[in-house]
N, C-alpha and C positions, 0 to 999 in steps of 0.2 A: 670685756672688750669684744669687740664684733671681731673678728677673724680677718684681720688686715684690711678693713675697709678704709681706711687711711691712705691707701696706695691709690687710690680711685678717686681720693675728693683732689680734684685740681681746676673743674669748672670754672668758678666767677672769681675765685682767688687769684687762681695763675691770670688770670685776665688782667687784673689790677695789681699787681706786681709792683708795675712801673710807676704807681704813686707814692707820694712823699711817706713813711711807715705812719704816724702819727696822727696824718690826714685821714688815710688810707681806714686807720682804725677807728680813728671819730666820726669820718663817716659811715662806718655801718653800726655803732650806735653809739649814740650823742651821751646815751647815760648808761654808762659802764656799769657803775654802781664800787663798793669798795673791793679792793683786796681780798682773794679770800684763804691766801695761802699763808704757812707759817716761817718765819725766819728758824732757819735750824742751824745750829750749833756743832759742825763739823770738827774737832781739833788739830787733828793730824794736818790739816790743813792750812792750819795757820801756826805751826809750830809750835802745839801745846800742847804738853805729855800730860796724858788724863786715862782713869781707868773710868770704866762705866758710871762708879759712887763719885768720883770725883766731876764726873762731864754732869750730873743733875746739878746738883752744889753750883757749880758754873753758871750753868745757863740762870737758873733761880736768883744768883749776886748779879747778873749782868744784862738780864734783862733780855733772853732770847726766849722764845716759843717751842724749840723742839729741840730733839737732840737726836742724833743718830744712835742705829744700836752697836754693838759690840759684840759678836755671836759667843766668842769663847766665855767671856764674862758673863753674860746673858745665864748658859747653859750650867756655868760656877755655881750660881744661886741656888739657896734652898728655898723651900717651898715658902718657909716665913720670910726671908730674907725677898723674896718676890715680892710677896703681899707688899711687905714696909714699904720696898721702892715705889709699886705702882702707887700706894695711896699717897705719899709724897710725890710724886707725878700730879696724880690728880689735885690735889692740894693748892697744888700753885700753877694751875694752867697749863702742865707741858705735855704735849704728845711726842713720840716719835716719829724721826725721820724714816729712813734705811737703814742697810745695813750693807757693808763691803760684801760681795759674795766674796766666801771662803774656801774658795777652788783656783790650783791652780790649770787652767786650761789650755795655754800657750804652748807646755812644754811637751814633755815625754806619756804615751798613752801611760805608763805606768802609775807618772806619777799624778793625772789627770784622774782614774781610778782611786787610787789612795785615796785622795780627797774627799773623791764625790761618794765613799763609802763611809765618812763621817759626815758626810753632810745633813742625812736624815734628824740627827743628833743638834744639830747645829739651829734645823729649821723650826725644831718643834722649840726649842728653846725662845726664837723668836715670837714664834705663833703664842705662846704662851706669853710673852710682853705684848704683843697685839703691835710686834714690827712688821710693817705687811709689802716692805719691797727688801729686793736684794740688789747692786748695781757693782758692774763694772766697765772697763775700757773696751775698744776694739786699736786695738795697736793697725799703725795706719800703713806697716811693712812689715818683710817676715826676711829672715835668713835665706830659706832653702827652699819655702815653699812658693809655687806661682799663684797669683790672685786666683783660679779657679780650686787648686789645690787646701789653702788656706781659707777661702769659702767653705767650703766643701767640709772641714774640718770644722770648721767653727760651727756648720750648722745643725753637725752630727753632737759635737758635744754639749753645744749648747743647749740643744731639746731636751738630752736628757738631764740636765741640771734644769733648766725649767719644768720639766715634768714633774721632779722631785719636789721641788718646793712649791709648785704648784695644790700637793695634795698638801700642806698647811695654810694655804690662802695668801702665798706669797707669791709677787710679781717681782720678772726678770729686768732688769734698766741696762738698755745697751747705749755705751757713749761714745760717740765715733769723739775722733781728735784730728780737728783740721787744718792746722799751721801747714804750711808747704814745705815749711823749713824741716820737718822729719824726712819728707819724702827721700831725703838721698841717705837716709839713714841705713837701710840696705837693700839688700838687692832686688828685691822684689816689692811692688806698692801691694797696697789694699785700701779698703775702706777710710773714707777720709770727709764723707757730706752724710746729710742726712736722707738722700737719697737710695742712696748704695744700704746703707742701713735700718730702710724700710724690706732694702729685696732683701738682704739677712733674714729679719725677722716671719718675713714671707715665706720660707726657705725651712728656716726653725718650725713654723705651721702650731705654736704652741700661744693659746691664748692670752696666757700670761704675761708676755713677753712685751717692752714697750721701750721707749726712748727717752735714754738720762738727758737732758737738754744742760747743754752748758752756753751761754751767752757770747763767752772769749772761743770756743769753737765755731759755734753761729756765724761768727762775724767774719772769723780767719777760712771758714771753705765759701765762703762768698754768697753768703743765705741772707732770705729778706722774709719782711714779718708774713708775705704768704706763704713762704713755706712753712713758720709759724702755726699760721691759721690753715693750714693743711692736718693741723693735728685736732685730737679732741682729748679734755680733759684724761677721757682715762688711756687715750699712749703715751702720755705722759709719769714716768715713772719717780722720777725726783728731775731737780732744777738746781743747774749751778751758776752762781750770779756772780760773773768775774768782768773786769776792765782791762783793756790791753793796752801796753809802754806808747807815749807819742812819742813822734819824730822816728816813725818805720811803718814801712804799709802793711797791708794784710798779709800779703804774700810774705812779709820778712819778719812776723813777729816769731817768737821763739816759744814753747809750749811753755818748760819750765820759769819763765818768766812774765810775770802778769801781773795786774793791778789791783789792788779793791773794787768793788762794785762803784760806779761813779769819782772815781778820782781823776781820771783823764778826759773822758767826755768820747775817747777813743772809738768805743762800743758803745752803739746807742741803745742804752741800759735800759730807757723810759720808755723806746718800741717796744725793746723785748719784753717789758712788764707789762704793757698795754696789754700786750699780745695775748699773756698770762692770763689777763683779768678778764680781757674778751671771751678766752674759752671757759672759764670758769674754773681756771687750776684752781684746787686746793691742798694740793701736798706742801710737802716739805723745799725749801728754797735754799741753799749755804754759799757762802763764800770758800772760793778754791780757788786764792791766789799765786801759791807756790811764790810769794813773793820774800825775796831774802831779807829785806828791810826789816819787813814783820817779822820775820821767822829770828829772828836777833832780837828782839825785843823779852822784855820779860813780861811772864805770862799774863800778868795782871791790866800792863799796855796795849800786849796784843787784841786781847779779850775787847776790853775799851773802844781799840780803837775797831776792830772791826765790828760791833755792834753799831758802831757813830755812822761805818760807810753804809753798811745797811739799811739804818734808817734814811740816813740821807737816800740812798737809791727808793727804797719800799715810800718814801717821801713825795716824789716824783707821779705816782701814783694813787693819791692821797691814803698816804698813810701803814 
């Protein structure tokens, strides 16, 4: 990735903003061409208890493209127990997604340390499956710290966990989370668009480092397909293709509460994949509904059905 040149592309985009998203994308090219990213198989997401052997098994009976990694299980494996997986991997078409970074970094220097002293351990594990991002959240408030203080923190620790993982050819995915409904959640805001979240990564100075897109945050900090098109294939670190509750505006939806990709028509799904195919993503794509309905189902329904919303969304797009 170019060294934050992202921050700089707003030229003929920002210009056309104010066209319809759809328009806006077909007309700057009429032939898109297909898809070129994978459906991935998140679980913890859809409320389904899965270890690494069991998340292959899944995605293979169900018909998804990828799967996310699992560091701790990852790192478990023995050398043949690697081999087997990958070749059944390759077997039946599945790549990897990410992988949750496995730090905690919100909390206590201490125990921010602790972590990122196993992390070495954690990354090579990955690199040796050929999982090649790491992603997590940017919480959109802090307890005690003020927006410059909480910057400032995050972009120190941040570095050096992307540096880290950096030397196994793994990139950092940072996800801002934009419901307004967190903002009173305490006493201090932070980061909540993808704006604010470029100056982060600016800030971090670390090339690795790029932008988890999620669709249901896209919509709720009040972003349109040029900020979309503000990005290029490689800031784009994974993609999460979520729908938000009707009958509540942007401003009132609630984070833990969200839809399948295309159930509601809420979030205009078909821009945001436009958007995708415009810049030529090809990573990994899941659904993160956090929705309870699903998450009550048994696992075999759940699986089902969010394969069905997916396609239907990735449908929109031909295919």
């Amino acid at each position: 990735m170019e060294r934050r040149s992202f921050l700089k592309k707003t030229g003929t985009v920002a210009a056309v903003s104010s066209l319809a998203p759809s328009a806006f994308i077909m007309g700057q090219n009429k032939m898109m061409g297909k898809r070129k990213f994978k459906m991935c198989l998140n679980p913890g997401a859809i409320g389904v208890s899965a270890n690494q052997s069991d998340l292959l098994d899944m995605a293979i009976k169900y018909g998804f493209e990828a799967i996310v990694g699992m560091p701790s299980d990852l790192a478990a494996m023995s050398e043949k127990a690697t081999s087997v997986y990958l070749d059944k991997m390759k077997a039946n078409d599945i790549s990897f997604g990410i992988a949750g970074l496995p730090i905690q970094f919100r909390e206590s220097e201490q125990r921010f340390r602790d972590d990122l002293a196993k992390l070495p351990e954690l990354a090579e594990a990955c690199q040796r499956f050929g999982v090649k991002g790491m992603g997590t959240w940017i919480m959109p408030t802090h307890k005690n710290l003020s927006y410059r203080e909480n910057f400032k923190q995050h972009a120190s620790r941040l570095k050096e966990t992307a540096n880290i993982i950096g030397h196994y050819g793994i990139s950092l995915g940072l996800e801002y989370v934009g419901p307004k409904t967190l903002m009173a959640r305490d006493r201090f805001s932070f980061i909540r668009t993808m704006t604010e979240t470029k100056e982060l990564i600016e800030a971090i100075g670390e090339d690795n480092v790029g932008i988890q897109l999620d669709s249901f945050h896209w919509y709720c900090a009040g972003e349109t397909v040029a900020d979309l098109l503000s990005l290029d294939k490689g800031d784009v670190v994974t993609v999460d293709l979520n729908d938000a509750r009707s009958g509540f505006s942007a401003d009132d939806q609630i984070d833990g509460k969200r839809e399948l990709p295309a159930a509601t028509g809420v979030v205009d799904v078909k821009a945001f994949l436009e958007a995708l195919v415009q810049m030529g993503y090809d990573g990994p794509v899941r659904a993160e509904p956090f929705n309870q309905p699903l998450r009550d189902m048994e696992d075999d329904a759940a699986l089902k059905t969010t394969h069905a919303a997916m396609s239907k969304a990735f449908g929109m797009v031909g295919g």
